[in-house]
C-alpha positions, -999 to +999 in steps of 0.1 A: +000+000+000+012+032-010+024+055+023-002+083+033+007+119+037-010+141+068-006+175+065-005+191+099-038+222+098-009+236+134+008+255+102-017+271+081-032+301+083-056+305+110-070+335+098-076+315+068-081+282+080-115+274+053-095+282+024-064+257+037-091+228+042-106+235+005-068+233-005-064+205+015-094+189+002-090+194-030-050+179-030-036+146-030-032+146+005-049+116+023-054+129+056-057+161+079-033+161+104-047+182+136-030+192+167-051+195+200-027+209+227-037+223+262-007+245+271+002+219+302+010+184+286+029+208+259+042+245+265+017+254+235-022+262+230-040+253+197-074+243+191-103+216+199-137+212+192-145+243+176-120+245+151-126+201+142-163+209+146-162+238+120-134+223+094-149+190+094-179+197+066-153+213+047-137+176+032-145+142+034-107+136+042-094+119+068-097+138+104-060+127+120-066+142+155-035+141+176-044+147+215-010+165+234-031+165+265-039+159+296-062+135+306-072+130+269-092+101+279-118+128+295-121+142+258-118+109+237-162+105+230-162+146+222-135+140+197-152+115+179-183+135+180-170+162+164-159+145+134-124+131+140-117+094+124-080+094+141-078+097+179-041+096+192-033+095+228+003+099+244+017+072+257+034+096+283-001+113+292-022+079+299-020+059+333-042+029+313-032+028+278-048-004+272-077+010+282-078+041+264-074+019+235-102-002+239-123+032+247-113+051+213-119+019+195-154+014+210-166+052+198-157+036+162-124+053+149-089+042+147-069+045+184-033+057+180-007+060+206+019+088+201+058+084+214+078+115+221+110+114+213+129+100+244+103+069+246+114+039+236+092+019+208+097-015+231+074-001+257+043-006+230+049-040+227+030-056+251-003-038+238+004-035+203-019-059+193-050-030+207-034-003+183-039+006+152-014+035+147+018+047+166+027+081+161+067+084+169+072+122+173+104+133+155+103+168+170+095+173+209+058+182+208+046+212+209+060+234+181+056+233+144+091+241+124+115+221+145+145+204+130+142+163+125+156+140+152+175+115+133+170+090+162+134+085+147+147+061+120+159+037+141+128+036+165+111+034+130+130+002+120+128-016+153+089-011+154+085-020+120+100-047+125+081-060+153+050-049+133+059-075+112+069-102+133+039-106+145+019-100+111+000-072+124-016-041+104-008-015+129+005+022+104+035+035+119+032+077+116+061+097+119+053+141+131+076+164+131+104+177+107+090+153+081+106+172+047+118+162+012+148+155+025+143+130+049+110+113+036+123+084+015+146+071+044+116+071+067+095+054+039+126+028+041+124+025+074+089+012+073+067+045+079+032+045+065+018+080+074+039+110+070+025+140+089+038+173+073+035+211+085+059+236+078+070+218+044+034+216+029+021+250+040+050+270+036+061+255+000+052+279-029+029+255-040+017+236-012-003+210-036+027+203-053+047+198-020+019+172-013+020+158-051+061+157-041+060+136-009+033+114-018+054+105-048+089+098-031+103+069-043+088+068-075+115+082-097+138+054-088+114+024-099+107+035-127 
């Protein structure tokens, strides 16, 4: 299966945020990438059920919602409420993962855990078979336009390998830095989903960006 790109709605323009989705909408781009954070599991504020609530009519895409919160399984059934088909909790803000899992999965969408940087993959492994996406943060979180930990392609190749050991179908998303540059080493490394920000929305052409990383790769096999 060909990998997915995300762009990430934290870097577009907020006073233009309806225009971005139509863009977004009308692109190649599989899903939207969108950035809760509550200014204490992160140093940042963004958005939450306003902003998913109004966007979501705007596309039939893909609602990636990516929880940098506290407590996010207070907010899990609201999420999924307001439209999102992605609900990713941090492994670093849950006391019962495996539970959270089993409560985003009952409110019918896809339950992801996300990994900050300094966490190691192995600690999924005991529950891996309850999730169906794993976010590994290649930036710390909170901040779009950070520079890529290289450390992420390693994590990526010991999960993926796991991932297939035991034959399972869980996407491996990698947030944070994702450019050009460093795409088609993380696609090597057994990524799936590719959330981008500052590449996509700050490109000239941020449809061609998208046309660009969805087709990494392709150059070479042909």
């Amino acid at each position: 299966m060909k990998h997915l790109i995300a762009p990430s709605i934290l870097a577009a323009d907020f006073a233009n945020m309806g225009r971005d989705i139509t863009m977004l909408h009308n692109s190649n781009a599989d899903w939207i990438h969108v950035d809760v954070m509550d200014g204490r599991f992160v140093p940042n504020i963004s958005f939450g059920f306003p902003v998913l609530k109004a966007i979501k009519p705007l596309t039939d895409k893909i609602m990636d919602c990516h929880l940098m919160i506290e407590e996010p399984e207070k907010y899990v059934e609201e999420f999924a409420k307001q439209g999102a088909d992605v609900i990713t909790i941090h492994y670093e803000a849950s006391n019962h993962l495996h539970r959270a899992m089993q409560q985003i999965k009952a409110t019918g969408v896809m339950a992801g855990v996300a990994l900050n940087p300094h966490t190691p993959v192995s600690l999924l492994f005991d529950i891996l078979e309850e999730i169906d996406l794993v976010c590994l943060m290649s930036v710390n979180p909170g901040f779009g336009g950070q520079k890529f930990i290289y450390s992420t392609i390693n994590k990526t190749k010991e999960l993926r390998a796991e991932i297939d050991r035991r034959n399972l179908k869980t996407k491996i998303e990698i947030d944070g830095g994702v450019s050009l540059q460093n795409a088609e080493v993380l696609l090597q490394a057994g990524a799936d989903v590719l959330v981008a920000g500052s590449a996509v929305f700050k490109a000239d052409s941020p449809e061609q960006m998208i046309d660009r990383l969805k087709n990494v790769g392709e150059l070479k096999k042909i």
